[in-house]
MARNU-867225 format. One record per residue: residue in one letter; residue number from 1; x, y, z of N, C-alpha, C in turn. Coordinates in Angstrom, 2 decimals. Example, Ala and Ser with C-alpha at 12.3 -4.5 7.8 and 13.67 -1.06 7.14 Angstrom:
% MARNU-867225
 res   n     n.x     n.y     n.z    ca.x    ca.y    ca.z     c.x     c.y     c.z
   A   1   13.19   -5.69    7.80   12.30   -4.50    7.80   13.20   -3.30    7.80
   S   2   12.85   -2.25    7.08   13.67   -1.06    7.14   12.90    0.03    7.87
//
This chain:
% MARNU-867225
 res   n     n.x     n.y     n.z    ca.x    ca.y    ca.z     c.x     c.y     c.z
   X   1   66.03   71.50   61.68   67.39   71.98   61.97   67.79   73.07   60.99
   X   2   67.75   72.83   59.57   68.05   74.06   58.31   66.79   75.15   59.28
   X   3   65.97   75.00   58.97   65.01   76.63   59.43   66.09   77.07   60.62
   X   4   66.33   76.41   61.84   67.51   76.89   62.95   68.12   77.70   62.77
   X   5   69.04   76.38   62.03   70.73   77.11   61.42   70.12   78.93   60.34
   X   6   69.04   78.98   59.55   68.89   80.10   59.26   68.81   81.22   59.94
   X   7   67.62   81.03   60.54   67.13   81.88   62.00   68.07   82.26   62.51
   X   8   69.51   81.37   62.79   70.45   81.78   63.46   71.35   82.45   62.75
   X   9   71.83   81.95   62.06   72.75   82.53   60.44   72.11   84.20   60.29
   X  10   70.24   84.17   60.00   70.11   85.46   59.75   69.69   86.87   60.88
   X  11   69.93   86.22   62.63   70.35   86.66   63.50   71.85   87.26   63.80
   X  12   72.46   86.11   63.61   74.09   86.77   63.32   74.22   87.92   62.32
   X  13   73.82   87.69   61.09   73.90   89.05   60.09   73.36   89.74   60.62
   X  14   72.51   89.96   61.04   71.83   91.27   61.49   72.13   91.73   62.89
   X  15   73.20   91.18   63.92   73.81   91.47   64.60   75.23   92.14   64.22
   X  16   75.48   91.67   63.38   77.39   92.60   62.53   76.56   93.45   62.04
   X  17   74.89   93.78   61.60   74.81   95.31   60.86   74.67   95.87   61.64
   X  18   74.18   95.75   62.93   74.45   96.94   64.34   75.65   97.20   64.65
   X  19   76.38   96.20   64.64   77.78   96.26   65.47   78.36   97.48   64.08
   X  20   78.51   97.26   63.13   78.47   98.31   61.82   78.19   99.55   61.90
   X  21   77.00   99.51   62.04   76.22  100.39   62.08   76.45  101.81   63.58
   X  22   76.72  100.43   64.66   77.17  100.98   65.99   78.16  102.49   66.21
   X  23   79.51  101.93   65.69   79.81  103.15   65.86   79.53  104.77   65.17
   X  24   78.88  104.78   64.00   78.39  106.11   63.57   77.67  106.65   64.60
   X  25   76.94  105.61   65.56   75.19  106.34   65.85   76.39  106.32   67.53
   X  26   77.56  105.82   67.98   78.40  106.32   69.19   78.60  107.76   68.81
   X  27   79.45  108.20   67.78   80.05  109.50   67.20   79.27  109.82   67.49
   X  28   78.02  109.85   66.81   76.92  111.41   66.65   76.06  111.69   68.36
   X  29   76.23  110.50   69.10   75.81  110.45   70.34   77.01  111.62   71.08
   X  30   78.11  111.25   70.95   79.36  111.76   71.40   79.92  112.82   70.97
   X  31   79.57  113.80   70.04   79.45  114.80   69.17   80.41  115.89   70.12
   X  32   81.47  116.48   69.78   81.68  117.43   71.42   80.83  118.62   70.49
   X  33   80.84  119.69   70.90   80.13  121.22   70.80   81.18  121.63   70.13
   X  34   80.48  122.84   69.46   81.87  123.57   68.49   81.35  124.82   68.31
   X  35   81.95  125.97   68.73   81.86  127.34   68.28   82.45  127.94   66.85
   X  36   81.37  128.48   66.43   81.96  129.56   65.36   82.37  131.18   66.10
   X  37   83.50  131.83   65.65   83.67  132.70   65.99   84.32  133.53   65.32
   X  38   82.90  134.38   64.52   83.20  135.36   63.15   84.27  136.35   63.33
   X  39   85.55  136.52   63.52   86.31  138.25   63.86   85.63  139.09   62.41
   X  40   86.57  140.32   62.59   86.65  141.30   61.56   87.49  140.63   60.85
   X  41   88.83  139.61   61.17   90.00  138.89   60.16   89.47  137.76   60.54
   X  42   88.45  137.24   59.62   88.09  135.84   59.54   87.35  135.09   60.69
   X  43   86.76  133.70   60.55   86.46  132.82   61.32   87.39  131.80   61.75
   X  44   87.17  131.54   63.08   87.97  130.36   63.71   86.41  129.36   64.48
   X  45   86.61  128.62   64.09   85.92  127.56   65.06   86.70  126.98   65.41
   X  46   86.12  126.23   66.78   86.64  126.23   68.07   85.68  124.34   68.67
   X  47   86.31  123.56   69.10   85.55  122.27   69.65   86.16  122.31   70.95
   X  48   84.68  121.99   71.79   85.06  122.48   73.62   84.79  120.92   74.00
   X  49   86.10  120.57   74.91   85.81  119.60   75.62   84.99  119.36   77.13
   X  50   83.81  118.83   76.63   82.42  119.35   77.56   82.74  118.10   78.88
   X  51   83.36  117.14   78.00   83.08  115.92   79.19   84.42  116.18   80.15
   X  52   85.61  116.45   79.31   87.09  116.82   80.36   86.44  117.87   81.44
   X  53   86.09  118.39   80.78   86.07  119.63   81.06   85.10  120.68   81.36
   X  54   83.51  120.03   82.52   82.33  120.24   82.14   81.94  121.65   82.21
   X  55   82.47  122.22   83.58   82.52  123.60   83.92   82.49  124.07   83.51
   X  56   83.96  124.51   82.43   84.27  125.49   81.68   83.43  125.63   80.81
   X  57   83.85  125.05   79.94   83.28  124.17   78.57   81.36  124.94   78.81
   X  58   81.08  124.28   79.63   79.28  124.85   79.74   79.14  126.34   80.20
   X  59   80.26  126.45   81.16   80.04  128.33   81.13   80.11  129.04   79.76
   X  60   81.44  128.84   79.05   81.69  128.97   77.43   80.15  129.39   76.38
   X  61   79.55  128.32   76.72   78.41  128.27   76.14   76.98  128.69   76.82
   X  62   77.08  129.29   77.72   76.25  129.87   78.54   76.30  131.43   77.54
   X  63   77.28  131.58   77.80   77.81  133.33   77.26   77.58  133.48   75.61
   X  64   78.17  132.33   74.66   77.38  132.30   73.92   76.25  131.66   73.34
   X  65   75.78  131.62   74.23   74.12  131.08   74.30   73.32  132.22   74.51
   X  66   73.71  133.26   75.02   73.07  134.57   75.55   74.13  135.76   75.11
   X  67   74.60  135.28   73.52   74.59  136.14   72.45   75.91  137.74   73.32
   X  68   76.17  137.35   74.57   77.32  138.13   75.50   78.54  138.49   74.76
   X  69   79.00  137.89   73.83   80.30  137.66   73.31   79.86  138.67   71.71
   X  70   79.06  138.68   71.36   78.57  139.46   70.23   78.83  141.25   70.64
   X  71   79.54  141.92   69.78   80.24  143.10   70.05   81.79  142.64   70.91
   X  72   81.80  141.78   71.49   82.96  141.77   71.96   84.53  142.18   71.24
   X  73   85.70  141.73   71.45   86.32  141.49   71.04   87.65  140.73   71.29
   X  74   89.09  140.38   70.39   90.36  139.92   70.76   90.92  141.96   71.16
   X  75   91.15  141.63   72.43   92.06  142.95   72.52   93.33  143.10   72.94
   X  76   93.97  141.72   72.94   95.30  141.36   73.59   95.90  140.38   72.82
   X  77   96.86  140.69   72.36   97.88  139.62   71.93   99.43  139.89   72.42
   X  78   99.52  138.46   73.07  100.86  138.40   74.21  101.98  137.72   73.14
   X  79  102.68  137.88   72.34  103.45  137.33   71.89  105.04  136.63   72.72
   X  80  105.52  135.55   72.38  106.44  134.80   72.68  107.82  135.65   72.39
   X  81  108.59  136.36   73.54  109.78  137.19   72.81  110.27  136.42   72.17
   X  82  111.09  136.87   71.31  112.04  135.73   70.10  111.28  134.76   69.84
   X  83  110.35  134.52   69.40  109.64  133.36   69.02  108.79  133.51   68.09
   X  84  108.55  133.57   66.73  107.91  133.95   66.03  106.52  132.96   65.30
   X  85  105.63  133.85   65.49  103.95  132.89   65.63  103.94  132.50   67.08
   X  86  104.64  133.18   68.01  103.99  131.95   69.53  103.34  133.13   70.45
   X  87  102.58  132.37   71.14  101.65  133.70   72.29  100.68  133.31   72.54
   X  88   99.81  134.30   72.54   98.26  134.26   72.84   97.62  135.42   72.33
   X  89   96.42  134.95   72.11   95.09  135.87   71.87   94.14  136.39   72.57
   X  90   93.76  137.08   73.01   92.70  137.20   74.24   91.58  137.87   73.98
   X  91   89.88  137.28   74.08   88.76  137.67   73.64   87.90  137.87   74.76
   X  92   87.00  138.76   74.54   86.28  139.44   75.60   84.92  139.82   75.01
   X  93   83.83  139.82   75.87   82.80  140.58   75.71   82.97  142.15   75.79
   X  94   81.78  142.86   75.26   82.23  145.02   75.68   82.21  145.13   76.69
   X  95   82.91  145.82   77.24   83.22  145.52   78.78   81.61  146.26   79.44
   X  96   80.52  146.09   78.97   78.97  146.89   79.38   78.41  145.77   79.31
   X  97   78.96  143.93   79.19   78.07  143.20   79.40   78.34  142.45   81.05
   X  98   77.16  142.18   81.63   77.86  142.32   83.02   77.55  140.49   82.73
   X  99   79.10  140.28   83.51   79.23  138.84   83.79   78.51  137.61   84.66
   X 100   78.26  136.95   84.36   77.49  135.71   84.95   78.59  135.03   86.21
   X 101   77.84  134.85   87.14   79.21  134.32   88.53   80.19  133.65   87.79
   X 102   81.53  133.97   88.95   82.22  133.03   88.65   82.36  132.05   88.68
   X 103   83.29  130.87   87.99   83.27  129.67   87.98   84.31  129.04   88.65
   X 104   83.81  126.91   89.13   85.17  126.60   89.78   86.17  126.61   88.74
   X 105   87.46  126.74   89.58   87.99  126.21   88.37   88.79  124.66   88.24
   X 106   89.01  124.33   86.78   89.36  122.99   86.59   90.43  123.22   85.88
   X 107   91.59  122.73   87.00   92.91  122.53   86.48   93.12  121.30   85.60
   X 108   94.19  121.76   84.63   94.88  120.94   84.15   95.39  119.24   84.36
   X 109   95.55  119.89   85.85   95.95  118.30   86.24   94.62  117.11   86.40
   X 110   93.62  118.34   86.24   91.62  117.36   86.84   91.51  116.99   85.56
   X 111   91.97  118.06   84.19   91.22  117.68   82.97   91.95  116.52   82.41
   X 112   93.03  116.54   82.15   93.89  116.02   81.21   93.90  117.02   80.47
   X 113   93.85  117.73   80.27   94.22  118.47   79.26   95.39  119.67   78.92
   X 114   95.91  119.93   77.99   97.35  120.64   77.67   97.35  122.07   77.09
   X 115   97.97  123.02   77.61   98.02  124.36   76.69   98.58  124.06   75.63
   X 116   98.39  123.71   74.44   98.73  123.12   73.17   98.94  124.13   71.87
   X 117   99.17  124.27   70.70   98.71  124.65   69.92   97.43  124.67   69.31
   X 118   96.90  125.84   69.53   94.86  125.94   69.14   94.34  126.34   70.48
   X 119   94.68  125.60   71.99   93.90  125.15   73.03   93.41  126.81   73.10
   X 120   91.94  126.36   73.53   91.20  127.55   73.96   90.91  127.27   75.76
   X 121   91.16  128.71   76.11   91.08  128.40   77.84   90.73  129.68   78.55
   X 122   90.16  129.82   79.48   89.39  130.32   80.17   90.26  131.24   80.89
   X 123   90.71  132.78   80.76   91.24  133.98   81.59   90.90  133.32   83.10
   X 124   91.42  134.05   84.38   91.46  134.73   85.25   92.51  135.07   85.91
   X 125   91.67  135.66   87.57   92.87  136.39   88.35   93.12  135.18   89.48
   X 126   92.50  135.19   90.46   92.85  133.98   91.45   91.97  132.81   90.59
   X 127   92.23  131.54   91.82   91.38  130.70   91.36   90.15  130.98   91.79
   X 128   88.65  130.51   91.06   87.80  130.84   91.46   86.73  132.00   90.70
   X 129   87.88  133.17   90.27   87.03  133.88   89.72   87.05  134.08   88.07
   X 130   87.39  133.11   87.67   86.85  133.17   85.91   85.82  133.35   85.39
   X 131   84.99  134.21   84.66   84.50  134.68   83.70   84.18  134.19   82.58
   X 132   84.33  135.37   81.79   84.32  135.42   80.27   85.15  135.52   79.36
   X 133   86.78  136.05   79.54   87.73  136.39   79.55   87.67  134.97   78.96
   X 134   88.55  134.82   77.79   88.87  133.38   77.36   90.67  133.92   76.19
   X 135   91.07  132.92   76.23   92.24  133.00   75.21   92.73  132.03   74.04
   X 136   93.15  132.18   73.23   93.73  130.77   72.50   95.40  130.44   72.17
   X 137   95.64  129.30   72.22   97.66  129.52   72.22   98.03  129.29   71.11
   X 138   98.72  129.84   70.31   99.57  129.94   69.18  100.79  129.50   69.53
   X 139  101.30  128.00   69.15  102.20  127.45   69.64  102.16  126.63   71.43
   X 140  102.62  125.56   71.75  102.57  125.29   72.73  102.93  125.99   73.92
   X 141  102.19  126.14   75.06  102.62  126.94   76.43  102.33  126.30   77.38
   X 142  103.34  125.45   77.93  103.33  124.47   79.05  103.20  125.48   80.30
   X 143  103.81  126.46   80.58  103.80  127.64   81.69  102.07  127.74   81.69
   X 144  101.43  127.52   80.98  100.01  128.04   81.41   99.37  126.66   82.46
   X 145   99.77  125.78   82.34   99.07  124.14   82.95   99.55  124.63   84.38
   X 146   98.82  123.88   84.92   98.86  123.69   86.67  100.25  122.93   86.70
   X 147  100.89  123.36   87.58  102.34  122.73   88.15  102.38  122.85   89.50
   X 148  101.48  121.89   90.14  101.72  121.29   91.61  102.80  121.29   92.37
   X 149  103.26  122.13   93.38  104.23  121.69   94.15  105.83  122.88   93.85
   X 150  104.87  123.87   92.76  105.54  124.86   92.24  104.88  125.91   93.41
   X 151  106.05  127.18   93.81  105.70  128.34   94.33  104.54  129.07   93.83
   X 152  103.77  129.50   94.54  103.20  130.78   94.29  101.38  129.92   93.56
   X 153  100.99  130.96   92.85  100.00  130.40   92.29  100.26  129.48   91.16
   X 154  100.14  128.14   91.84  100.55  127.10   90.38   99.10  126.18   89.61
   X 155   98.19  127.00   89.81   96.92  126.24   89.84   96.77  126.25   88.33
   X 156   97.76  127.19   87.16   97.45  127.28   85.74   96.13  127.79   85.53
   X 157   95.47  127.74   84.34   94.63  127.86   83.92   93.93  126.93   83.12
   X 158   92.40  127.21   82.68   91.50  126.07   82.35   91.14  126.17   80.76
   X 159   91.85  124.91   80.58   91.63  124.47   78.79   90.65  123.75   78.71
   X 160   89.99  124.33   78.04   88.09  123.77   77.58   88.14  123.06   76.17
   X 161   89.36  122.89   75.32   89.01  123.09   73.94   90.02  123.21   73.16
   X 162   89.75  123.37   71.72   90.65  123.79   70.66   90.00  124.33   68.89
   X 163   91.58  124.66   68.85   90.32  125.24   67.12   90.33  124.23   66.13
   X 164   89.55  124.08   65.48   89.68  123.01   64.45   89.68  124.08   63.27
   X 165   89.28  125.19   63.11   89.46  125.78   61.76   89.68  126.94   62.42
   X 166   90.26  127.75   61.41   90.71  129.20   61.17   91.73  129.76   61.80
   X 167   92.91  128.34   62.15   93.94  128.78   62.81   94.46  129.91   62.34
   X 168   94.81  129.85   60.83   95.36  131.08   60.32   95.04  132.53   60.74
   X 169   93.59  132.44   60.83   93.07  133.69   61.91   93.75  133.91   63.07
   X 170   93.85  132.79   63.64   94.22  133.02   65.40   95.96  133.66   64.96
   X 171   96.57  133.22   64.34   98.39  133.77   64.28   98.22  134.97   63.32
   X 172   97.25  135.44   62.25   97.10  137.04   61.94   96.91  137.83   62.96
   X 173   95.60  137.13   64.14   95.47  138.43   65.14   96.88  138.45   66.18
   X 174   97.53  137.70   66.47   98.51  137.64   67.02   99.80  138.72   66.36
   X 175   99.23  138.57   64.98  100.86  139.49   64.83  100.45  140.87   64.05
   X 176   99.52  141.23   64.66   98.59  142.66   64.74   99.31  143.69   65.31
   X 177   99.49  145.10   64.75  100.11  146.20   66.08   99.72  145.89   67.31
   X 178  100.68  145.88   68.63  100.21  145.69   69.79  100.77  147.16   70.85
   X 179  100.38  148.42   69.84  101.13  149.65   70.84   99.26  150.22   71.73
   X 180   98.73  149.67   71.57   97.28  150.14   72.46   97.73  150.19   73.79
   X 181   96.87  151.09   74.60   97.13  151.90   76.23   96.31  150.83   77.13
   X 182   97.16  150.38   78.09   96.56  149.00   79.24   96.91  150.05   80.38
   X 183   96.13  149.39   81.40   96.57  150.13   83.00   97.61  148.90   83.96
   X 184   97.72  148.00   82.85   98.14  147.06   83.53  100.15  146.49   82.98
   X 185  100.71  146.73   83.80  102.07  147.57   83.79  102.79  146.34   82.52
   X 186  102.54  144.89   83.13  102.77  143.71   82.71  102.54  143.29   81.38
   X 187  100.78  144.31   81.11  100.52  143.93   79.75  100.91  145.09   78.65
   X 188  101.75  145.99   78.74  102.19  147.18   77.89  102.92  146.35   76.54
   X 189  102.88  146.59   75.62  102.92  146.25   74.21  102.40  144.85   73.96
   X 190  101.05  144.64   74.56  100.34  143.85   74.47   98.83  144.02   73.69
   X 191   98.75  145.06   73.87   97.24  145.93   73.96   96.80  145.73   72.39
   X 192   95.92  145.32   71.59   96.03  145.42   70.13   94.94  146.86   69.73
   X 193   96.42  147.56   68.47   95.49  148.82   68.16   95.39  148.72   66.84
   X 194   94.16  148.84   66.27   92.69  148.65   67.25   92.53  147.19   67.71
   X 195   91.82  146.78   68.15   91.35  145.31   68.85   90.65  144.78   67.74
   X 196   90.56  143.64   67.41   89.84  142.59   66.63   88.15  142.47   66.96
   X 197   87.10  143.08   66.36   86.06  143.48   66.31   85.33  141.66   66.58
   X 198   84.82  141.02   67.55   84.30  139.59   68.01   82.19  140.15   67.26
   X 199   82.36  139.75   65.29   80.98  140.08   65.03   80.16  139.27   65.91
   X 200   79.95  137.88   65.90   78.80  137.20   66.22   79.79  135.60   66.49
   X 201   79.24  135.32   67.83   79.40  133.71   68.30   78.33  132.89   68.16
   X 202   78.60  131.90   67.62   77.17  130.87   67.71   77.83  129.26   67.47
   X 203   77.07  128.38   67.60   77.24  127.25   68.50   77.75  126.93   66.46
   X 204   78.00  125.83   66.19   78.61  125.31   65.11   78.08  123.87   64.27
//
């Protein structure tokens, strides 16, 4: 019976050192992806939510996986009237790298997920045709999320993510001269002169 009760006693211990042990080796299983993304004013890294959000999130990393985003740059910053630090950033490949199809897209309401402070999310024009075109929000922007049952195009746009470092970067490029020449009537004192030089993307 004592040999038993050991056997069993030193079964149990060595069942609480897995269970212990367990969640580190969940984390590192569960790891999300994280971009570095060198500007000319600093680094911001960036963590993409791959599982909310598989689409995006893996196109993201398609582009910089194939080094697309290198020469790019931030050439838009939309600031919040009267609102100081709030807006957006907007980053791009040189416009000579030709884009990979477009993607579906995944609303807000599919991900769970929120235009937040940090959130990084995926440009476009209709639904359907997103790109490479990506942005990040400085301050919360609920107007960017899908709002069902709203006029017009309410499909929002697709949040992949957020920054975990170099916020301070993301609200310098934001409050950059924005008198640069757009063809686009909407985005006039938007344009950043010069644009934020995108050195090198790579995974993190």
């Amino acid at each position: 019976m004592s040999d038993g009760g050991t056997i069993a006693r030193r079964g149990l211990l060595a069942g609480a050192g897995l269970v212990l042990a367990a969640p580190g080796l969940v984390r590192a299983a569960a790891a999300k992806p994280r971009v570095a993304i060198k500007t000319g004013r600093g680094t911001i890294v960036v963590e993409l939510e791959d599982k909310r959000a598989p689409i995006t999130a893996a196109n993201f990393l398609r582009y910089v996986d194939a080094k697309a985003y290198d020469g790019g740059t931030f050439f838009r910053a939309a600031r919040t009237p009267g609102v100081a630090k709030d807006g957006t950033i907007v980053g791009a490949p040189d416009a000579k790298v030709r884009p990979f199809a477009p993607i579906r897209h995944e609303p807000t309401t599919k991900t769970g997920l929120k235009h937040l402070n940090g959130t990084i999310s995926l440009g476009r024009f209709a639904t359907g045709t997103a790109t490479n075109n990506f942005f990040i929000c400085v301050g919360d922007q609920p107007y960017l999320d899908a709002h069902p049952g709203q006029p017009g195009d309410n499909a929002g746009y697709a949040a992949f993510g957020r920054v975990v470092s170099g916020m301070a970067v993301v609200e310098r490029i934001l409050s950059l001269p924005t008198n640069g020449e757009t063809k686009f009537k909407d985005q006039r004192g938007q344009w950043l002169k010069p644009p934020v030089p995108i050195v090198t993307m790579r995974r993190a």
